[in-house]
C-alpha positions in Angstrom: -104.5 246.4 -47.4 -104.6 245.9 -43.8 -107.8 244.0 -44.4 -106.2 241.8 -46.9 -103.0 241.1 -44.0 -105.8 240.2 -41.4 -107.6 237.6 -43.9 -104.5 235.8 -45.0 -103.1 235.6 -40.9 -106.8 233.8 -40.4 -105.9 231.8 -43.2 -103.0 230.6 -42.1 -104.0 229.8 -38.1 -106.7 227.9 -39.7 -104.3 225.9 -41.9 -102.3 225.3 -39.3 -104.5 224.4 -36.8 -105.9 221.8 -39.7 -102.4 220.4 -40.1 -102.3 219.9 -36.1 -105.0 218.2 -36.0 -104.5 216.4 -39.2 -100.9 214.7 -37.7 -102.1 214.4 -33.9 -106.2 212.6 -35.3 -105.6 211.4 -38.3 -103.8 207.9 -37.4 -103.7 205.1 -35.3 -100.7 204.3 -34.1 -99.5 200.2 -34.0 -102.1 198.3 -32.3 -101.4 195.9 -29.5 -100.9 191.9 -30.6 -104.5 189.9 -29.9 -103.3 186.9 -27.8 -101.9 184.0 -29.7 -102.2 185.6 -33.2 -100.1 187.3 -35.9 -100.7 189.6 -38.9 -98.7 186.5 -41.0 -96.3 187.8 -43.2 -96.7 191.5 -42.5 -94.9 193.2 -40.4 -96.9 196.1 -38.2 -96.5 199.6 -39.4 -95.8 202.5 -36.9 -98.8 203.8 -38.1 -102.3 203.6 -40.0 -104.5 206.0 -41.4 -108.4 206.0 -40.0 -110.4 203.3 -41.6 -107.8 200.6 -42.4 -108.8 197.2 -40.8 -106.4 194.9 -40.3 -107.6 190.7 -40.3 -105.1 188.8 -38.1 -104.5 184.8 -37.8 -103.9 182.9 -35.2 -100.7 181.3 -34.4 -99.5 177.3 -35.1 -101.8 175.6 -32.7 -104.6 177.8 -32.3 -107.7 178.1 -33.8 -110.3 181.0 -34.5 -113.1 180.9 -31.5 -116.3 180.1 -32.7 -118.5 183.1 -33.5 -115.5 185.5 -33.2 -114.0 188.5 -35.3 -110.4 188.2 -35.8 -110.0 192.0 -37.5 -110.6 195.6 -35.3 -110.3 198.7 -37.3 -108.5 201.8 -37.1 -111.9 204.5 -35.5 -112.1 208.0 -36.3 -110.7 209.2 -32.4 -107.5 207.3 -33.7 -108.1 204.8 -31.5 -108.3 201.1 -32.6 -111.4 198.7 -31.9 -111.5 196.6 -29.2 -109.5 194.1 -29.6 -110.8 190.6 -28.4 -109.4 187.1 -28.0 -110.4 185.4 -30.8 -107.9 182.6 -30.5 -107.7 179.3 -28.4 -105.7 176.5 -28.3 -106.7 173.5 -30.8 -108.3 170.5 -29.1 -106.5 167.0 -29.3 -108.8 164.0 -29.8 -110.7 163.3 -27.1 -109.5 159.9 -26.0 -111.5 156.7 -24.9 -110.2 153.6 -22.6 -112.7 150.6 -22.8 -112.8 149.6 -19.0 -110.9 152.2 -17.5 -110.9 156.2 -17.5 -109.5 158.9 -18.6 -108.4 162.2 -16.9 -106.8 165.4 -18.3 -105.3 168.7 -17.0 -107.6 170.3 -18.7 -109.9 169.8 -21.7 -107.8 167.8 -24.0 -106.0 171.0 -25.6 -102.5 171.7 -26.7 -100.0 171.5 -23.9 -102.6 169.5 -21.8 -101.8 166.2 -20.1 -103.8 163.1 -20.3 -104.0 160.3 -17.5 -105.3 157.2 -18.3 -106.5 155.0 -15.6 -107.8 151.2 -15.5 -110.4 149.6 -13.5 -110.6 147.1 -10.8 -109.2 143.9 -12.2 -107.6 145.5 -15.4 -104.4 146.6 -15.9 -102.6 148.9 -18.3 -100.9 148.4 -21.4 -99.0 151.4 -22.8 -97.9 154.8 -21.1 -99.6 155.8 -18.7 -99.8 159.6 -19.6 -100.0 161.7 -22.8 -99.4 165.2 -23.8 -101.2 167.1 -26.2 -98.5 168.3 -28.6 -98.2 170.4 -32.1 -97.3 168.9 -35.4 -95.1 170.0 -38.1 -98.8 170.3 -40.5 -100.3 172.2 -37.9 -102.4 169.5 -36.4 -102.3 168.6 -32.8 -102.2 164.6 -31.3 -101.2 162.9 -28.8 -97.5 162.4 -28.2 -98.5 158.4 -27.1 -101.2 156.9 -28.2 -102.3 153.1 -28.1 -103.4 153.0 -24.7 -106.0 149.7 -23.2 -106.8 148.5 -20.4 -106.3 144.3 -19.9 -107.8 141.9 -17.4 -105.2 141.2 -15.3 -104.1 137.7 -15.8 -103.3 134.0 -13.6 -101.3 131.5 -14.3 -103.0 127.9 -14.8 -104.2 126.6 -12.3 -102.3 123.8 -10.2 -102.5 120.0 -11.3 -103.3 117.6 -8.3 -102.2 113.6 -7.8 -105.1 111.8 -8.3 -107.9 114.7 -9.4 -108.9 117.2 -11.9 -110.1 120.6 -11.7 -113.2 122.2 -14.3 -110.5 124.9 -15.8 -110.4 125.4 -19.1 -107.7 123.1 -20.6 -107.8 124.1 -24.1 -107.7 128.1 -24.3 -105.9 128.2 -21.1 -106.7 131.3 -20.1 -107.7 132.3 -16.7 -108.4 136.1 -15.8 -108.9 138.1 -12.3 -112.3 136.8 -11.4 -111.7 133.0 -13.2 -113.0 130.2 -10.4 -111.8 126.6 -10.2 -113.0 123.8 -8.5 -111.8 120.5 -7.9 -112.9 116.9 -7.5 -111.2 113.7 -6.9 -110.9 110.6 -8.4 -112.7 107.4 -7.4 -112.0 106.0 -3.9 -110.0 109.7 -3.3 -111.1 112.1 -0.7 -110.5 115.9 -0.8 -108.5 117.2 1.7 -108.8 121.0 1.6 -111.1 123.8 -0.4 -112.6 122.7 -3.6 -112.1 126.0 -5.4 -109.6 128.5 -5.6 -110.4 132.0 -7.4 -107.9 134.0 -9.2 -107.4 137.5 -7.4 -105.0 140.3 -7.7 -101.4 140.2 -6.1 -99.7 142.8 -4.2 -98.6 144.5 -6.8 -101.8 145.7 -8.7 -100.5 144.4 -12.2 -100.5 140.3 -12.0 -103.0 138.0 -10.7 -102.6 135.0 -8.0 -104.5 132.2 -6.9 -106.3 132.9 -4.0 -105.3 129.5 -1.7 -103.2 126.6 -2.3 -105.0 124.0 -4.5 -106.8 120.7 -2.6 -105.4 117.3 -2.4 -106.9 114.1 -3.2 -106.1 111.2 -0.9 -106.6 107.5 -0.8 -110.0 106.7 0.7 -108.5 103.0 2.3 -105.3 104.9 3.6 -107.6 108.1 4.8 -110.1 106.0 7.0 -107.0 103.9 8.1 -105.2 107.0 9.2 -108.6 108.4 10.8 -108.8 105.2 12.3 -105.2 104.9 14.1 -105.9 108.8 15.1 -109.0 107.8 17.0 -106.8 104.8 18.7 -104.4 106.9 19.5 -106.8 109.5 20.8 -108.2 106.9 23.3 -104.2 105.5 24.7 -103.5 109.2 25.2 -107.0 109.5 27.3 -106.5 105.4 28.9 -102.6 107.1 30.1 -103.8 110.2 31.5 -106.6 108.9 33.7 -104.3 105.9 34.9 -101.7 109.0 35.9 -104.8 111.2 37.4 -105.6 108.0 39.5 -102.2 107.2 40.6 -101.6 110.3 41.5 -104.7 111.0 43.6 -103.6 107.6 45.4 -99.9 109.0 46.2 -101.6 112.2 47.0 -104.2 110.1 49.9 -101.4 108.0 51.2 
């Protein structure tokens, strides 16, 4: 009898010591989130038993990383699987800008910013930065887009009295770069530099001519005016030799 007693009290430790370890090994308790990712429409439980897996998604925006795992599993130490990122932000187009460049925060991913940037002699058309943002279908874009870069632009070109420049008189257009030259009519003489070059102003977004266009004078009244210069030229000497004499005469007196 007191054989029996001792059997069933081993028994019972046993089962006890089963149950124990049954409740304290037996289940994982609620794992930790993985960055950026959700189990959907499933709430997490406070516990799970050993072996359950559980696949999780990733959040509006992201996207799985290539090559990863997005599950972990529930081990036999009651103890979940590592549990990696396997989730990154989704990547906006990657933009281009034809004579100009292009600079982002980051690498063109949700919540970056882009910069875009024209070259020398070019200017922008359009905003000159855009985000990265999320869409209600769960695509990402930019939040501007439409972005070029345009050679900066001159006005036309100066007429002149009595001359003609080599511009171009039908389209008009004249660009950062654009050189025009001059020439006079018949029996007209240039006065000034034949060409003028269309550069950028001050302000980095319009263009300007680089110098004041040339003028075209009368040959006759040119030499005539060179003429009554050099006349001039020779009273003005004839007066202030007559005044040196004199006064080195008044000075010997």
């Amino acid at each position: 009898m007191r054989l029996l007693l001792c059997s069933c009290e081993g028994l019972l430790t046993w089962a006890l010591l089963l149950l124990v370890l049954s409740e304290s090994h037996g289940d994982c308790p609620a794992p930790q989130m993985p960055p950026f990712a959700t189990l959907g429409d499933h709430a997490l439980n406070e516990s799970y038993p050993v072996g359950t897996t559980l696949r999780f998604r990733c959040i509006p925006g992201y996207i799985y990383i290539t090559g990863s795992k997005p599950t972990i599993q529930c081990l036999d130490d009651s103890t979940w699987s590592e549990t990696p990122t396997f989730c990154e932000r989704k990547q906006c187009k990657i933009p281009a800008l034809e004579n100009g460049k292009v600079e982002s925060s980051g690498d063109f991913r949700l919540g970056d910013e882009t910069k875009f940037i024209c070259d020398g002699g070019y200017r922008l058309i359009g905003p000159d930065t855009a985000l990265c943002v999320l869409y209600d279908d769960n695509t990402v874009n930019w939040d501007k887009e439409g972005q070029y870069c345009e050679r900066i632009p001159c006005e036309r070109p100066p007429t002149i009295s009595n001359g003609t420049h080599n511009g171009d008189t039908y389209g008009d257009h004249y660009t950062v770069g654009s050189v025009v030259t001059y020439t006079c009519n018949k029996d007209f003489s240039l006065i000034g530099d034949p060409t003028i070059e269309c550069v950028v102003a001050e302000d980095g977004r319009n263009g300007k001519w680089n110098r004041p266009a040339p003028e075209c004078r009368d040959t006759f009244l040119k030499d005539r005016l060179d003429s009554i210069e050099k006349k001039l030229d020779q009273i003005l000497l004839t007066v202030s030799q007559s005044c040196y004499q004199q006064a080195r005469q008044g000075d010997e007196q």
